[in-house]
Phi, psi and omega in degrees: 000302181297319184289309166316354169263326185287333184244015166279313179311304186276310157003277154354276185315293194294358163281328162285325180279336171303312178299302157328312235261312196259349150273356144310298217272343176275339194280351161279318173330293217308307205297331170301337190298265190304005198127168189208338188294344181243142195278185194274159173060011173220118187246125207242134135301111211242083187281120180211142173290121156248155188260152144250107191289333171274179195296329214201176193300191149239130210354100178291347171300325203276318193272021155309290192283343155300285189355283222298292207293329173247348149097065199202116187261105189292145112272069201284121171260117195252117180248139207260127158333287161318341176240011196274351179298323200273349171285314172272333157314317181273355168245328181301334214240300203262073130028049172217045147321127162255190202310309174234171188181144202261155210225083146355119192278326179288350204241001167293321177287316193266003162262351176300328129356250180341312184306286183276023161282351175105024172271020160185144192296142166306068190295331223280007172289343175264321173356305166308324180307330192243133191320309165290311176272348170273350160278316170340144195309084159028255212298320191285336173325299227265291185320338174269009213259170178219115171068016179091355181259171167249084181281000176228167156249096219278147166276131224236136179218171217251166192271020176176090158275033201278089181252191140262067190260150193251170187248135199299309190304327186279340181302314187268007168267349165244028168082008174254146183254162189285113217300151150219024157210174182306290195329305211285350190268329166303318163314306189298337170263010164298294202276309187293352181264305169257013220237351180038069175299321187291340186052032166267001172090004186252146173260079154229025172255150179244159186278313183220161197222135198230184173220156171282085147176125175301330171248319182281344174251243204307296226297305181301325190254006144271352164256017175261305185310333176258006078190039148353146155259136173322099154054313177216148193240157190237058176262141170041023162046056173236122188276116162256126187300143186329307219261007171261017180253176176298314190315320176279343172258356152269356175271323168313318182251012157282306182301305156335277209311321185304294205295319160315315177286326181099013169247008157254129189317172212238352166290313236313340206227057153216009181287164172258144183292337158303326187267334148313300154351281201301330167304325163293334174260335153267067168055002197288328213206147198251002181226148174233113172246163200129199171348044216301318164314019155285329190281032188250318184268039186230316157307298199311289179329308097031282212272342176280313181301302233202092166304346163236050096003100171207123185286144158228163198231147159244151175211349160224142171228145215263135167238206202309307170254044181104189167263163203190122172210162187287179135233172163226166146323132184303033177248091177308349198147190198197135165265128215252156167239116172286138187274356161311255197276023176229122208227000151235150113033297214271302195296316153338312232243346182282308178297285161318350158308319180294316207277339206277006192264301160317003165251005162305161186283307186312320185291292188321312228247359171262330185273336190278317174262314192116200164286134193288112187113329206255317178269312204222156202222136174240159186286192181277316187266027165056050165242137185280161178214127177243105174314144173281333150280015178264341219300329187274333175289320223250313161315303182290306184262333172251341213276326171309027186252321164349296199285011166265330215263125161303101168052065153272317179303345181220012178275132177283006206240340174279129201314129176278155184266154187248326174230143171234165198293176195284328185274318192306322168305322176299348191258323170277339171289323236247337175244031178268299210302337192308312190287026200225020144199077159280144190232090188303139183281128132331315153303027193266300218248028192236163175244171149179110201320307209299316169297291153333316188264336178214041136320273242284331184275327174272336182259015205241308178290289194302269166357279176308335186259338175296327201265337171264347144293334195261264202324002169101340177317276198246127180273177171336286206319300187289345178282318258217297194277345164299309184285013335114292196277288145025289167272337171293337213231357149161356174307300182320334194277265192347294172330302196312324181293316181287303193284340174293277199326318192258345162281342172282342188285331161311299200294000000 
C-alpha cells in the first residue's frame, strides 16, 4: 500500500517538476525572444514627454503590446506639436520633468544650460552596454553633444524634408503647370487667389496658407529659394547673421507683397499649425509649404471633404541662385533623461533598455507599421506593403509612434518596405533629390554661450520685426534699428563667439 502510494506520490512530483521545469525554460525562450536589456520580473515605470503630430493619440492595443514586449509599463504624456515647446518649457522651469522628455532641435540651444548645470544624465558612458544604441550614428551623436558629452538619444530625419505641397486638381483646372521658379510660384498663388480654382463662382480661395513660425512653416524654406544662408552666412571670416542680408529682405517683401494683395491669410502670423492644416484641407488655400511627408495625411483629410481633391508635391524652386533648400543635422530632437526623477544609476539604465529594446525588428517594425494583417501587409519576401486602404488607419493609430523611434532612418533591424503609398513614396524621393542643393548652417558644430543663454530672447526681437514688417508695421529703416537692437542686446557677442570658435577648430 505505502509503496503504491509512495509511487503515485514520486509519479506526481516528477510531472510537476517537469512542468515547472518547461514554463522556466519557456519564459526564458520568451525573454530572449523579446529582449534580454530588461531583467525578468522587473517591469520598470517609464514617464515620458512627447510631441504629438496627429489628430489624436495612437492606438492603446498597440502600446499595450510595446509594453508587453519590453516589459515596461508607460506613462506617455502626448502634446500636440503646436504647444509642445511652451509645454516643455513650462516642466522644464517648474521642475516637473518626468523621466524622459523630447527636446526639439529648434528647442535645443536654450536647454544646453540647463544640461550643463547638471539637470540631465550624461548617457554616452553607457551607451556601449547596450546592443542597439551602442551601433548609433557617430557623426549625429557628436551634433548633439554639449561640451563633449552625449546626453540625449536622438530622433532621425532626412537633412531636408522641406517643400510644396499644391493642390493638383486646381493647377489643372485653371490650366497651369506646376511653378518651378519664384516668379512662376507668385503666379500660381495669384491665380489660386483670384482665379476660382474651386469653380464655385466665390472670391473664397486663397493662394497660400501660413502659421506664427518662422522656421517650420513658409518663411524659412522660401527664403532658401531665395538664397538666404541657414541662419548664418561666413564672409572674409566673419559670421553674418541670415536676417542681415539682402536675401532675407527680398524674402521678407515677397511675403509683403502676398499679405497686400490677399493671397495669404491675413492671420498667418497669430495661425496654429492646426488651424493652417485645417485651411488647407478644406479648400481655403490651394499651396501648403512645409514638410512634404505631410502630405499623404493631408490627402486622406482632403479627400473625406472633397473626393476630388488631389495634392501633388515640388521640391525645387528655381531662385536667384539656383536651387537652394535648409537643412538641419539629421536629428530631429533628442529624448533628454532627468536627473530629477530618474535617481539611480540602476533606474537610468532600465530606462535605456526600453529605447535600446525598441530598435529591435520586433519593436521597431510595430511602432513604424502597427500590427501586421490590420495595418500593413508582407510580401513572399517579408518586405512589408503598405496599402492605400489602410492609409487613414495607420495616420490615426501608428504614425504618432514616429516621435518614440531612435535613429529609425538608419536602424537596420526595421522590416523594409517594399511598396508604400504614392504620394509618400513621391516625398522620400523628392526629399533624397533635396540633398543635392542642400544649404548647410555653419554653426552646427561651434558653441557660443552667449547664443544657449539669449537666443530664445534675441531671436523674439528678429521673429517680431519680421512679422512687422511683412505685415506693414515697420519699413527698411525700422527693420535695420530691430537688427541693430539685436546686436546691442548680445548678437556682437555671439559673432565673436562663433568666430573664436571656428578659428579653435582651424588651430
Amino acid at each position: 500500500m505505502f509503496n503504491r502510494i509512495a509511487g503515485k506520490k514520486g509519479t506526481l512530483a516528477g510531472c510537476l517538476l517537469l512542468l515547472l521545469s518547461f514554463i522556466m525554460l519557456s519564459a526564458c525562450s520568451d525573454q530572449k525572444q523579446e529582449g534580454n536589456s530588461i531583467p525578468a520580473g522587473v517591469r520598470p515605470a517609464i514617464s515620458i514627454l512627447a510631441p504629438l503630430h496627429f489628430p489624436q493619440t495612437p492606438s492603446g492595443e498597440l502600446i499595450t503590446e510595446i509594453e508587453r514586449l519590453t516589459g515596461t509599463e508607460l506613462n506617455i504624456t502626448w502634446v500636440p506639436e503646436g504647444v509642445y515647446t511652451d509645454k516643455m518649457n513650462t516642466a522644464l522651469t517648474t521642475g516637473s520633468l518626468g523621466k524622459v522628455t523630447f527636446v526639439k532641435f529648434t528647442d535645443y540651444n536654450p536647454v544646453k544650460n540647463m544640461i550643463r548645470s547638471g539637470a540631465f544624465w550624461e548617457i554616452g558612458p553607457y551607451l556601449a552596454e547596450f546592443p542597439n544604441l551602442s551601433q548609433l550614428n557617430a557623426a549625429i551623436l557628436k551634433q548633439t553633444s554639449v561640451d563633449g558629452g552625449i546626453y540625449g538619444l536622438y530622433t532621425e530625419r532626412p537633412a531636408s524634408r522641406q517643400g510644396i505641397i499644391i493642390r493638383k486638381d486646381w493647377l489643372d483646372k485653371l490650366h497651369l503647370s506646376p511653378p518651378g521658379t519664384l516668379d512662376e510660384l507668385y503666379e500660381v498663388m495669384k491665380q489660386f487667389t483670384y482665379n476660382d480654382p474651386d469653380g464655385n463662382g466665390k472670391a473664397d480661395t486663397l493662394g497660400l496658407v501660413d502659421r506664427n513660425d518662422l522656421v517650420y512653416g513658409v518663411f524659412k524654406t522660401l527664403s532658401s529659394y531665395f538664397g538666404t544662408p541657414n541662419n548664418w552666412k561666413i564672409e572674409d571670416g566673419r559670421f553674418i547673421p541670415e536676417f542681415a542680408t539682402p536675401q532675407y529682405m527680398d524674402t521678407m517683401n515677397f511675403m509683403r507683397k502676398l499679405y497686400q494683395e490677399g493671397i495669404i491669410n491675413q492671420d498667418f502670423a497669430l495661425t496654429s499649425k492646426e488651424v493652417q492644416r485645417d485651411k488647407f484641407i478644406r479648400g481655403t488655400a490651394g499651396i501648403f509649404i512645409g514638410s512634404m511627408t505631410d502630405v499623404q495625411r493631408l490627402s486622406i483629410e482632403a479627400k473625406a471633404i472633397n473626393p476630388k481633391a488631389e495634392l501633388t508635391l515640388i521640391n525645387r524652386i528655381k531662385g536667384p541662385d539656383g536651387y537652394k533648400v535648409w537643412s538641419i543635422p539629421k536629428f530631429n530632437g533628442l529624448y533628454l533623461f532627468s536627473r530629477k526623477a530618474i535617481a539611480t544609476e540602476q533606474e537610468l539604465k532600465q530606462v535605456l533598455a526600453f529605447f535600446d529594446r525598441t530598435m529591435d525588428e520586433d519593436v521597431a517594425s510595430l511602432m513604424a507599421y502597427g500590427f501586421e494583417g490590420r495595418h500593413y501587409q508582407l510580401d513572399g519576401d517579408g518586405k512589408v506593403i503598405l496599402p492605400e486602404e489602410t492609409s487613414q488607419l495607420r495616420v490615426y493609430e501608428v504614425n504618432p509612434l514616429n516621435s518614440l523611434m531612435i535613429a529609425d532612418v538608419g536602424n537596420p533591424h526595421i522590416r523594409e518596405v517594399a511598396q508604400k503609398e504614392q504620394l509618400t513614396a513621391l516625398a522620400d524621393q523628392l526629399s533624397r533629390d533635396n540633398e543635392q542643393f542642400l544649404v548647410d548652417d555653419p554653426t552646427v558644430a561651434l558653441t557660443s554661450p552667449t547664443y544657449d543663454e539669449k537666443n530664445a530672447e534675441l531671436s523674439t526681437i528678429i521673429a517680431d520685426a519680421t512679422y512687422n514688417y511683412i505685415l506693414g508695421n515697420l519699413d527698411a529703416a525700422g527693420f535695420a534699428r530691430e537688427v541693430e537692437k539685436w546686436h546691442a542686446s548680445g548678437g556682437n557677442l555671439i559673432i565673436q563667439e562663433y568666430g573664436e570658435a571656428a578659428r579653435g577648430l582651424e588651430e
